[in-house]
N, C-alpha and C positions, 0 to 999 in steps of 0.2 A: 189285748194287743197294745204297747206302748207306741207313741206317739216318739217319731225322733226324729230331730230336726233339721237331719241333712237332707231330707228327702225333696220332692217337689211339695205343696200342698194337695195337689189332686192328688198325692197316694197317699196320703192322712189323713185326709178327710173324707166324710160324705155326706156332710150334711155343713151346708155355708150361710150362715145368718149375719144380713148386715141392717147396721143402722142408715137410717136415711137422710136425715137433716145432714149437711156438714161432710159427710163420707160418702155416696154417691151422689149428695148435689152442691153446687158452689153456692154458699152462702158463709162468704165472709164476713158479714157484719156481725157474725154469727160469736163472733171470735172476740169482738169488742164488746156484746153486752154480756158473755162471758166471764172477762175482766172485770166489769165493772159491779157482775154481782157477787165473783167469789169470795171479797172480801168480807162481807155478812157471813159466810158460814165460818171461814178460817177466822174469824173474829169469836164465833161460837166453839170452836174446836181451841183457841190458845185458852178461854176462859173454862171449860171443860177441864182441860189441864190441870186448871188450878185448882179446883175445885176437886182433883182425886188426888193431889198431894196429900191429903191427910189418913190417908189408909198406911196401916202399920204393921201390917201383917202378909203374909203371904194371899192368904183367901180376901183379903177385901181388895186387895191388890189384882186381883185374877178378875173378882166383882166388878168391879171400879174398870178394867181393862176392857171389862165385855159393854159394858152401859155406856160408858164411852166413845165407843164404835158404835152400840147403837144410834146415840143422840149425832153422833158427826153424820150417817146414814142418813137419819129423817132432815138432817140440816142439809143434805145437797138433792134429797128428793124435795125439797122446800124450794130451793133455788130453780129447781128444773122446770117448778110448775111456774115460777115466775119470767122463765126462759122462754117456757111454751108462749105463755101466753105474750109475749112480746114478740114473738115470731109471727103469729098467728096475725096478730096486728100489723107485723112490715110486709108480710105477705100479699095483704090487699092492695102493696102499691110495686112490688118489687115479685117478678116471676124464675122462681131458681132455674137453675139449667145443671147438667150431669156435669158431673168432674168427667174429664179426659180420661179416656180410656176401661171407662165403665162401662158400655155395652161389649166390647172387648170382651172384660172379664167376667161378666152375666152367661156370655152366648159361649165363651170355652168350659163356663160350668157344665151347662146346659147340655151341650155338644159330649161330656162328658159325662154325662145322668146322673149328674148330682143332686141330692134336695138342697133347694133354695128358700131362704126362706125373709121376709123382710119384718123386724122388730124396730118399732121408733115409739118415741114419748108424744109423735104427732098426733093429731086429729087424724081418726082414724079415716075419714072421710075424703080430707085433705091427700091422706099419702092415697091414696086407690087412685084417686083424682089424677093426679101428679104422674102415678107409674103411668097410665090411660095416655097422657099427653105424651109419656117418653114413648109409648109404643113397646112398655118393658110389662105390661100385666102378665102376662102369658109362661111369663119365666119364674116367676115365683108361685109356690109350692103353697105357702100359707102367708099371709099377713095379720101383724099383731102390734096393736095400741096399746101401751102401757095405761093411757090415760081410760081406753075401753075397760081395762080390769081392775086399775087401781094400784098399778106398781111400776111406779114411774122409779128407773134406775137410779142409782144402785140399788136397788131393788130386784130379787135373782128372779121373780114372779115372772116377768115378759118372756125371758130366757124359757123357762121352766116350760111354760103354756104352748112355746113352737115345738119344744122337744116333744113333750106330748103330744100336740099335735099330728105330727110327725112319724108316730111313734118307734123315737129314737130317744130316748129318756135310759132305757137301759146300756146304752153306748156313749155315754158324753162325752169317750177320749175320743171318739170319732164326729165331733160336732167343735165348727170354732165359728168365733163371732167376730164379725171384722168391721170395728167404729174408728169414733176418731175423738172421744173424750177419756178422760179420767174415770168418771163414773161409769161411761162403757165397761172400761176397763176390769172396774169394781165389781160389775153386775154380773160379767163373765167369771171371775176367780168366786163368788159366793152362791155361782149355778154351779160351777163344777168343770166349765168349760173352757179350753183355752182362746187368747184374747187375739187379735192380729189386729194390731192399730195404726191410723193411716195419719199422717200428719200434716195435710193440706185440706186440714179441716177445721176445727173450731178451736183446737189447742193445741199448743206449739208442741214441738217435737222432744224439748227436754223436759216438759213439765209431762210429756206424755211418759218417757224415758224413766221418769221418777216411779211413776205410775207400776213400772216393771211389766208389761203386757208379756206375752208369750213369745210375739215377735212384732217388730219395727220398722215401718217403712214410712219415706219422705214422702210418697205419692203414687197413687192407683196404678200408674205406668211399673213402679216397682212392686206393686203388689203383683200386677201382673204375669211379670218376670217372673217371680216364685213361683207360680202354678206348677 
């Protein structure tokens, strides 16, 4: 069945996986250590560049294309872990709270018997924690640590593990993931999945834009609306 994009989300989907840092909870500082790390990897991606200029051929050119992509990959799973781990650390003095309009759209899933499902680069411990104090455990379907497995995004492994999960892995055009990064982004187009990315979250709305997600919304209130 194709996916087409005039419709609601609830008649496209059935199976809605979001990220947690940033996209269901407000942490905007989230957003400045962000900035302040991207520059290390896009500093590894312009010298990458240069370093495949010397390919002369069609096939080294395809090589050089693919190695490339890989090394920019492990340079923004590098940065995440350096993310996490400063999160982890603001965490013990600063307690998130839900974006606006996030049980809203949990309990119309819900209400609608969709699989839910929660994938974050968090401590796995941290997010169960966290749902427990929203009083949102009971809504999700499965929960999954990137850091538990070893496949911190862009990395399509967290993706891959709730589908399975799930056992919805044979249907991915009916499975979308709805973050609020770049490498969100990333981790859904190299699952297979499409991406619905929310912009009052850790990265602005035009660097999301660039990103090309599936679809685009300013905030949880118009993701909403979509349903």
């Amino acid at each position: 069945m194709v996916v087409t994009k005039n419709k609601g989300l609830l008649a496209q989907f059935d199976v809605f996986i979001f990220d947690w840092d940033g996209t269901l909870t407000q942490m905007h500082f989230l957003r400045k250590l962000n900035q302040m790390l991207n520059p290390s990897w896009l500093y590894k991606k312009r010298k990458t560049k240069q370093m495949m200029k010397s390919g002369d051929t069609e096939l080294r050119n395809i090589v050089h294309t693919k190695r490339r992509y890989a090394v920019e990959m492990r340079a923004m799973e590098f940065k995440n872990r350096i993310l996490i781990s400063m999160i982890e650390i603001s965490l013990k003095f600063v307690k998130p709270h839900l974006q606006e309009y996030v049980k809203d759209v949990i309990r119309t899933l819900a209400s609608s018997n969709k699989k839910i499902a929660l994938l974050t680069d968090a401590n796995a411990y941290r997010a169960l924690r966290e749902l427990s104090e929203e009083k949102l455990s009971n809504y999700f379907d499965v929960v999954v640590s990137g850091q538990e497995i070893n496949a911190l995004k862009p990395n399509p492994g967290g993706i891959d593990t709730v589908l399975y999960a799930l056992n919805a892995h044979k249907n991915k055009e009916k499975a979308v993931y709805i973050c609020d990064m770049v490498d969100d982004v990333l981790a859904a187009k190299n699952a297979g999945v499409r991406a619905c990315a929310v912009a009052n979250g850790v990265e602005s709305y035009e660097r999301l834009s660039r990103a090309k997600p599936w679809r685009l919304f300013r905030s949880m209130e118009a993701l909403r609306e979509a349903l």
